[in-house]
C-alpha positions, -999 to 999 in steps of 0.1 A, spaced: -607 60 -200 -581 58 -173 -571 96 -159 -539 86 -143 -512 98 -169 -487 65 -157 -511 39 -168 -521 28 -207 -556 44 -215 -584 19 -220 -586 15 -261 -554 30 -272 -535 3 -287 -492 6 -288 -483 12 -328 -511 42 -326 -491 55 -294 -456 49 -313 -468 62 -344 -482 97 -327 -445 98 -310 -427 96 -343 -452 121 -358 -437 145 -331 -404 139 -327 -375 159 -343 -361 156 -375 -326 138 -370 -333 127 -335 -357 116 -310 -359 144 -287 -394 163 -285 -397 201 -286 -412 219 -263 -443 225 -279 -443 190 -291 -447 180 -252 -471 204 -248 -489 189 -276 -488 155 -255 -506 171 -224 -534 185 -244 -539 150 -263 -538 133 -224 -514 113 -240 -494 91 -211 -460 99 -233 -460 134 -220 -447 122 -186 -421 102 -202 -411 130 -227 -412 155 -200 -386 137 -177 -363 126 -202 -356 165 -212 -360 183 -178 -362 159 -152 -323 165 -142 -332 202 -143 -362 196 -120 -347 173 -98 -316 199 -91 -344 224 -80 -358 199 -55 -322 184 -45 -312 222 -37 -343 228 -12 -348 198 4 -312 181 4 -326 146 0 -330 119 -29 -365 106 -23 -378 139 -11 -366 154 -46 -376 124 -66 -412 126 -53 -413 164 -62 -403 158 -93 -432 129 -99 -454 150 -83 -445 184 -107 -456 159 -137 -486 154 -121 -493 190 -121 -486 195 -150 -514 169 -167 -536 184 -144 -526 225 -159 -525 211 -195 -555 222 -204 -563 247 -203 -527 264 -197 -504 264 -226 -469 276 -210 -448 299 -230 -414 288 -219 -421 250 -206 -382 250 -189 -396 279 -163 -434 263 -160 -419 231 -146 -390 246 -126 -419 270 -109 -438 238 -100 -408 220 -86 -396 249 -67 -433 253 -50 -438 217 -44 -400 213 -26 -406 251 -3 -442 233 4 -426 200 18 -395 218 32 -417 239 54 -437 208 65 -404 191 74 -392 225 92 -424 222 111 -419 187 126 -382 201 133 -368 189 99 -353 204 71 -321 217 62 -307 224 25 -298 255 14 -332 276 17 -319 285 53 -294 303 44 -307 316 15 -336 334 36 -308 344 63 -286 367 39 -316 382 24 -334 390 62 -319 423 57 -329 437 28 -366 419 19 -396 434 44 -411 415 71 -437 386 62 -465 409 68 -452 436 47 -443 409 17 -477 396 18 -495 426 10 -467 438 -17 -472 408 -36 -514 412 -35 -505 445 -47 -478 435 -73 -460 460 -61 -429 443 -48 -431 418 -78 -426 447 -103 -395 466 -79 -380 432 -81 -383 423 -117 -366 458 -122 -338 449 -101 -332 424 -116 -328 442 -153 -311 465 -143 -282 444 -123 -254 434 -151 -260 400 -169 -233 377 -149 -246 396 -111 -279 386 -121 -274 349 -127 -256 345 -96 -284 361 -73 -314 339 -96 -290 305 -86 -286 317 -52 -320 332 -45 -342 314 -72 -325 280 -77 -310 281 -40 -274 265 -49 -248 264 -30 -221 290 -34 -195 268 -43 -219 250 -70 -222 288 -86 -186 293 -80 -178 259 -104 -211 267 -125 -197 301 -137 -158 295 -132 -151 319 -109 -142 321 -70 -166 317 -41 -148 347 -29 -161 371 -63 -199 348 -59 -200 357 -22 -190 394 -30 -213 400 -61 -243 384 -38 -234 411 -9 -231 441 -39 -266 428 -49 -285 429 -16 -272 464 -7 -286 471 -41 -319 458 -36 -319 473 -1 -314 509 -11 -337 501 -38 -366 491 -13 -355 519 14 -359 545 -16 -389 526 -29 -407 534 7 -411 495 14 -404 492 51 -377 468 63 
């Protein structure tokens, strides 16, 4: 049996692949639940890949486009995050399947974008991203051992709670999905000018947070 999820496995004829995809698809429609997907993966069914992009590879390939600010660069992130996937599934069986493959994409695009800042490319909006939160996140040394800890983890996931629902979502697409201002601005239908201000209200937040917290600066 072939292990490469792009390529027809050996013995598995066409009508039993198209009759396993009708047995999963929706009532009404042909687009696949989540679990449904997840369902493909576990089966090593090739369709998984195919089901996968059709529902979140726009989503994914945002992610990538936001890092890395290139086409191909994104596009091979996103090929490479269904890869990943076949290779988690099994054993993992993600809860929310939107966040498992945005987590992949965003690790795969920091992972090249840090190779291309290496050889002196790069660009994108993870730049600035890390610039307006230099002040208020610890140095590397001191993130490193929060995180083995799970101490900073847990400070920030209650930061996050505890910020109201619309100053949240606009420090997640600026610090999480790394989009441009602007692109927030549009998303939510506000100014740049309130996105820009509720990001600045945030990171003083998180910085007196962390200063109180006793995580050094």
């Amino acid at each position: 049996m072939c292990a490469c999820p792009v390529k027809c496995r050996a013995g598995v004829r066409s009508c039993d692949l198209s009759a396993k995809r009708r047995s999963i698809e929706v009532k009404g429609g042909c687009a696949v639940n989540d679990q449904a997907i997840i369902e493909l993966y576990w089966a090593r069914d090739q369709l998984a890949i195919r089901e996968s992009d059709e529902k979140y590879g726009p989503y994914c390939r945002t992610i990538a486009h936001n890092v890395l600010q290139d086409r191909l660069d994104s596009e091979e992130c996103v090929n490479d995050t269904w890869h990943r996937a076949w290779e988690s599934m099994p054993p993992q069986r993600p809860d929310l399947l939107r966040a498992f493959f945005g987590t992949i994409t965003r690790n795969l695009a920091l992972n090249r974008w840090e190779k291309q800042h290496a050889q002196k490319r790069g660009g994108g909006q993870l730049p600035l991203a890390l610039e307006e939160l230099s002040e208020c996140l610890p140095a590397t040394d001191s993130v490193e051992r929060a995180v083995e800890e799970r101490e900073l983890t847990a400070l920030l996931e209650g930061f996050l709670e505890s910020l109201p629902r619309q100053a949240r979502v606009i420090f997640l697409r600026r610090y999480w999905f790394l989009m441009p201002v602007k692109d927030i601005a549009k998303g939510l239908s506000v100014s740049e000018s309130k996105v820009k201000m509720s990001l600045l209200r945030s990171r003083n937040k998180l910085r007196e947070l962390l200063e109180k917290e006793g995580v050094c600066l």
